[in-house]
C-alpha positions in Angstrom: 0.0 0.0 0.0 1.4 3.3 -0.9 1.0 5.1 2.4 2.9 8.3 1.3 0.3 8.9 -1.2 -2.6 8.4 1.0 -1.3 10.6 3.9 -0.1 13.6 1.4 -4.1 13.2 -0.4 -5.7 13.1 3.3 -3.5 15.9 4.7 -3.7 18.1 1.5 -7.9 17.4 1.9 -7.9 19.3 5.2 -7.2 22.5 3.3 -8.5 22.0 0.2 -10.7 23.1 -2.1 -14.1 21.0 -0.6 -13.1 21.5 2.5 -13.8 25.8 2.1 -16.4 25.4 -0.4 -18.7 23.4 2.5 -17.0 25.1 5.5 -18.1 28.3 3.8 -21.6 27.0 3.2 -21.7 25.5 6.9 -20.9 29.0 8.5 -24.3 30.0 6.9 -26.3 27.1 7.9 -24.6 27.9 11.5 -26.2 31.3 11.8 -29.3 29.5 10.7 -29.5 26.4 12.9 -27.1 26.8 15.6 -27.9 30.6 16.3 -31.5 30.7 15.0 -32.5 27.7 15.2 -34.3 28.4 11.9 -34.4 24.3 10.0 -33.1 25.6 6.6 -32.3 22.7 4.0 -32.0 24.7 1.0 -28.5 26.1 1.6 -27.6 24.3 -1.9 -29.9 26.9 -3.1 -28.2 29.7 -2.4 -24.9 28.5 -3.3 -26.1 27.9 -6.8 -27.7 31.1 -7.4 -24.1 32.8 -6.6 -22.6 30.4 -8.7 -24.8 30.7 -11.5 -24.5 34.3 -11.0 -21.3 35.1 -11.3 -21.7 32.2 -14.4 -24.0 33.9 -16.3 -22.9 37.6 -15.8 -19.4 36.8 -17.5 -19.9 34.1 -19.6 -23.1 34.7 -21.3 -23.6 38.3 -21.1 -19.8 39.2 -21.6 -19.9 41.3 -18.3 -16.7 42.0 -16.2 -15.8 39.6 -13.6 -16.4 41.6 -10.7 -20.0 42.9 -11.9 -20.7 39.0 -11.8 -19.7 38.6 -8.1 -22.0 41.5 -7.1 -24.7 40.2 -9.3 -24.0 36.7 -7.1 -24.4 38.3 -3.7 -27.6 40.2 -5.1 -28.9 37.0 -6.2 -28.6 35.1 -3.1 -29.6 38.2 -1.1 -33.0 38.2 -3.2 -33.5 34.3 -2.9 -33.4 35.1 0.8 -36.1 37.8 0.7 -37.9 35.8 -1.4 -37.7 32.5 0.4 -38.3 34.4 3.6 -41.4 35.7 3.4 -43.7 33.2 3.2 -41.5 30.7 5.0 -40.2 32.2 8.5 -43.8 32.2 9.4 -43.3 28.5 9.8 -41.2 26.5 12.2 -39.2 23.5 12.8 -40.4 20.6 9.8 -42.7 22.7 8.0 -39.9 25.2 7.0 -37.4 22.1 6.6 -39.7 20.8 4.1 -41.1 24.4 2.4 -36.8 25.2 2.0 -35.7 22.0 0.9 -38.6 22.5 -2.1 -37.5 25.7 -3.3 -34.2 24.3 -3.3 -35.2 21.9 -5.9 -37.2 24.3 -7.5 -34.0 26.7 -8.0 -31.8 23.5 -9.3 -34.4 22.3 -11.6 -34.8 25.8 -13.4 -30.9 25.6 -13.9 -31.3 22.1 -15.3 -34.5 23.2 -17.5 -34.1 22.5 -21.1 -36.0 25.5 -21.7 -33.7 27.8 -20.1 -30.3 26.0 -21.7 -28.9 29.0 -23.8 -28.7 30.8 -20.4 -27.9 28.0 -17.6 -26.4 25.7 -20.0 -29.1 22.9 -18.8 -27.1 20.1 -17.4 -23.9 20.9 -18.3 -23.9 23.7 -16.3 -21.8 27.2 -17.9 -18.0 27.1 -18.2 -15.3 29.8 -19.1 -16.0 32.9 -16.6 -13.2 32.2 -14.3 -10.4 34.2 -16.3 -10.8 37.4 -14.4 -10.5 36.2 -11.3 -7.0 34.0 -12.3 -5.8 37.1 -13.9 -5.4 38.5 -10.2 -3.2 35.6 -9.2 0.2 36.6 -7.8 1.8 33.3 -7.5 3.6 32.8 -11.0 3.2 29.5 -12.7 4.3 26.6 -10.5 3.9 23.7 -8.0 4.2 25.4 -4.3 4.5 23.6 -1.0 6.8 21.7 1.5 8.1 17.9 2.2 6.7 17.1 5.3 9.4 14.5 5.7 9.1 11.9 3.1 5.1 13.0 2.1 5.0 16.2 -0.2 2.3 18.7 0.1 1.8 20.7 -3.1 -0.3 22.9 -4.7 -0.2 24.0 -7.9 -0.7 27.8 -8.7 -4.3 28.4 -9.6 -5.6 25.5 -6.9 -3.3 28.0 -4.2 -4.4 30.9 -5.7 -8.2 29.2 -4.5 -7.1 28.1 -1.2 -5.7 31.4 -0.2 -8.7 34.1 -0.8 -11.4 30.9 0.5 -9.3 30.5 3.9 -9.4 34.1 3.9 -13.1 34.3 3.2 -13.7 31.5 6.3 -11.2 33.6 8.5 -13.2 37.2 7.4 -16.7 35.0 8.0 -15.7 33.9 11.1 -14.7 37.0 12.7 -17.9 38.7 11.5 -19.9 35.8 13.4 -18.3 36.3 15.9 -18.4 39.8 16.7 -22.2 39.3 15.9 -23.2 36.7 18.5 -21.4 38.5 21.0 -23.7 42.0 20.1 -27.2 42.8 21.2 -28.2 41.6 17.7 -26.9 37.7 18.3 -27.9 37.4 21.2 -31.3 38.4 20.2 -31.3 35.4 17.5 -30.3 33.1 20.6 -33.2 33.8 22.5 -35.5 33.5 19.6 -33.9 29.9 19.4 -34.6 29.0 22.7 -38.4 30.7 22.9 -39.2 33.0 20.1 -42.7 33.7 22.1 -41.1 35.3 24.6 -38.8 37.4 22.5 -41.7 38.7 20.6 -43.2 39.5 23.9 -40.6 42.0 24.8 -41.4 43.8 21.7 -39.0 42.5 19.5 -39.8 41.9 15.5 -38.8 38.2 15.5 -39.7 37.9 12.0 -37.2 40.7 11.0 -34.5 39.0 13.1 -35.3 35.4 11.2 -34.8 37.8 7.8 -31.9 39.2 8.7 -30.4 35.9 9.8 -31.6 34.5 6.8 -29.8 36.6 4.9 -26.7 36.7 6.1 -26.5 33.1 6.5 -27.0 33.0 2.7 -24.8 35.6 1.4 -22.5 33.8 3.6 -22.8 30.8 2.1 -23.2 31.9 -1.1 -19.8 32.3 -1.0 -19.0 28.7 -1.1 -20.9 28.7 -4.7 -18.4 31.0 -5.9 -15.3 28.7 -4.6 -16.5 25.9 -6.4 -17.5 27.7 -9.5 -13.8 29.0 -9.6 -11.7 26.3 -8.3 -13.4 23.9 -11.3 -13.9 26.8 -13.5 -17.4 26.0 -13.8 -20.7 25.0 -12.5 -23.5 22.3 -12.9 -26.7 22.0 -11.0 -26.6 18.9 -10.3 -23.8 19.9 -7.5 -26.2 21.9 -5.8 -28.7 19.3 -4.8 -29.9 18.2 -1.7 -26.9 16.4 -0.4 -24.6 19.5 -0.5 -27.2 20.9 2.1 -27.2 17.7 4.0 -23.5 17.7 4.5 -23.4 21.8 5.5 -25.6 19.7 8.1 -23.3 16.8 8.9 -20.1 19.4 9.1 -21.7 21.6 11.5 -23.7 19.0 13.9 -20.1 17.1 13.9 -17.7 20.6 14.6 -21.0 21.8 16.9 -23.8 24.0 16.8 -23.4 27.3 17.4 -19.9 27.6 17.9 -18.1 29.7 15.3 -15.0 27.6 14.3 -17.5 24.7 14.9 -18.1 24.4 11.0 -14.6 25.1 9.8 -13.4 22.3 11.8 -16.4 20.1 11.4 -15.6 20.7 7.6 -12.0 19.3 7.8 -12.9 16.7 10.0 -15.3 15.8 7.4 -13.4 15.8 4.3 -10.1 14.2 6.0 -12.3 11.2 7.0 -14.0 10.6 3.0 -10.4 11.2 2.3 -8.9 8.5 4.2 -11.3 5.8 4.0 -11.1 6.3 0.6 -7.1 5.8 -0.1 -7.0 3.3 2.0 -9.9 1.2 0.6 -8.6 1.7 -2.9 -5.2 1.0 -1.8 -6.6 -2.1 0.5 -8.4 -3.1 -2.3 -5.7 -2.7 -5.4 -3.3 -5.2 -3.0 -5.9 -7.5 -2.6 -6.7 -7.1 1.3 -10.2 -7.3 0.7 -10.5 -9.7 -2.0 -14.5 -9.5 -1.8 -14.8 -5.5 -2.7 -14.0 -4.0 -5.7 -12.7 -0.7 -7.0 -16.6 0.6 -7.7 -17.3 -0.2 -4.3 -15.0 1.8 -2.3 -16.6 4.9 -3.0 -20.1 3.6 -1.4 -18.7 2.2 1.2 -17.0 4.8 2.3 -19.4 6.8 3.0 -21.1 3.7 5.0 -18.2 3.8 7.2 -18.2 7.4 8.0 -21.8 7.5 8.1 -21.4 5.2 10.8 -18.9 6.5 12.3 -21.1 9.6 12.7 -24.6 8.2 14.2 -22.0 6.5 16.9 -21.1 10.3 17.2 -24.2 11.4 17.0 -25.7 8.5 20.1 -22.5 9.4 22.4 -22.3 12.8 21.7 -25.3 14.6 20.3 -24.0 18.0 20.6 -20.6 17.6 18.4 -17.3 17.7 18.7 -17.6 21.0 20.5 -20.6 21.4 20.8 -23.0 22.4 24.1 -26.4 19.9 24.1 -28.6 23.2 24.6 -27.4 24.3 21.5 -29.2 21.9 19.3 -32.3 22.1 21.4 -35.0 23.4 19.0 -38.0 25.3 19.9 -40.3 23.1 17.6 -44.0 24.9 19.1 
């Protein structure tokens, strides 16, 4: 088994590109569940409206690159609004199942036959990433260390990606956490615990819910423009209900409410698929486990971790940092 390889592809994973896309996407669904306690499951949604955004604005209508990122943020600001109206009036299940909908909704117009010569259908929309590569500063080259005998190495676009997402996490985090610790967070806490009781103090819960809604989607909106310019390009079939699902996983395994919680939880995440992974493939290719084959380690992966998470989940509800009364919805 080639355990070099398999330690430099896990180690390289806790940094990489998935692992800011979906940490990026969990620090939205954080504001949302872990601080709101609103039950959002169409995150995928507003990642794929920045995405497409940004997609659209440069490669169909020949716009500049930076028009396309504000026409992203506006996009997922307005899917916000939109969603938020007629949803926040609802609570717990009701506004899982009403988001996780719309979600749909959103990925099926992308995928619409009718609507190809602007989405692209299912092939999604390619070739709008130029402008943003044009800003690189690292010339053309592999860069990176030996960490004894495993290299870690990046090429210079893929670094390029790495270092303005980690900076987007680190600039999100901050922000989160100068919020929760203002009047204003600690507001959405106690509308997570007994929104009632806010609203009898006089406070507009349904604007907080907005504004929380909002910001958690702007913020991981921005996960929609990692992807679309790490892969220089986008498909909707990537924003589907899964990528919400895992936003989930990653924050109930870093811990609700927390704010490195999902940027941890993220890692975690993706260094575990990563593993599992090499070492099945590897396990496999020797002939350890002469009764699997190569198509079956990427299934069974994801048993294995999925196990390994409802053990998590059974002896430790509230995540790896979690606090139990975080995660303790007001469902009335």
């Amino acid at each position: 088994m080639d355990w070099i390889t398999i330690i430099s592809t896990t180690l390289k994973s806790a940094v990489g590109v998935e692992t800011v896309l979906y940490g990026l996407a969990a620090i939205g669904i954080n504001i949302h569940f872990g601080y709101t306690g609103l039950l959002n499951f169409g995150q995928a949604a507003f990642m794929g409206v920045a995405g497409y955004g940004l997609a659209v604005t440069v490669a169909v209508m020949n716009l500049p690159f930076w028009l396309g990122i504000l026409v992203g943020l506006g996009a997922a600001v307005l899917l916000a609004v939109l969603l938020g109206i007629p949803t926040l009036q609802l609570r717990a299940d009701y506004l899982a199942i009403v988001t996780i909908a719309a979600a749909e909704i959103v990925r099926l117009i992308f995928r619409s036959v009718a609507f190809k010569d602007v989405f692209g259908g299912s092939d999604g929309q390619r070739g709008f990433s130029d402008g943003f590569y044009a800003l690189n500063p690292f010339p053309e080259g592999d860069y990176g260390f030996n960490l004894g005998p495993v290299p870690i190495f990046f090429n210079h676009r893929l670094l390029w990606v790495l270092l303005v997402g980690w900076l987007l996490i680190a600039v999100c985090c901050g922000i989160v956490y100068l919020l929760m610790k203002s009047p204003w967070g600690r507001v959405l806490k106690a509308i997570r615990e007994d929104e009632d009781a806010v609203r009898s103090l006089g406070k507009n819960v349904f604007s907080y819910k907005m504004q929380s809604l909002v910001l958690g989607g702007v913020i991981g909106c921005l996960g929609g423009f990692v992807y679309g310019l790490a892969f220089a390009s986008v498909q909707p079939d990537i924003f589907g209900t899964e990528t919400t699902f895992y936003c989930y996983t990653i924050v109930i395994l870093g811990g609700a409410a927390r704010v490195l919680g999902p940027v941890i939880g993220s890692m975690i995440f993706w260094v575990l698929l990563v593993l599992v992974y090499g070492v099945l493939s590897e396990a496999v290719a020797a002939g350890y486990i002469p009764f699997m084959t190569s198509i079956q380690v990427g299934p069974v992966r994801y048993i294995l971790v999925g196990l390994g998470l409802i053990l998590l989940l059974v002896f430790r509800p509230q995540g790896i940092f979690g606090d139990k009364r975080e995660i303790a919805i007001d469902a009335r």
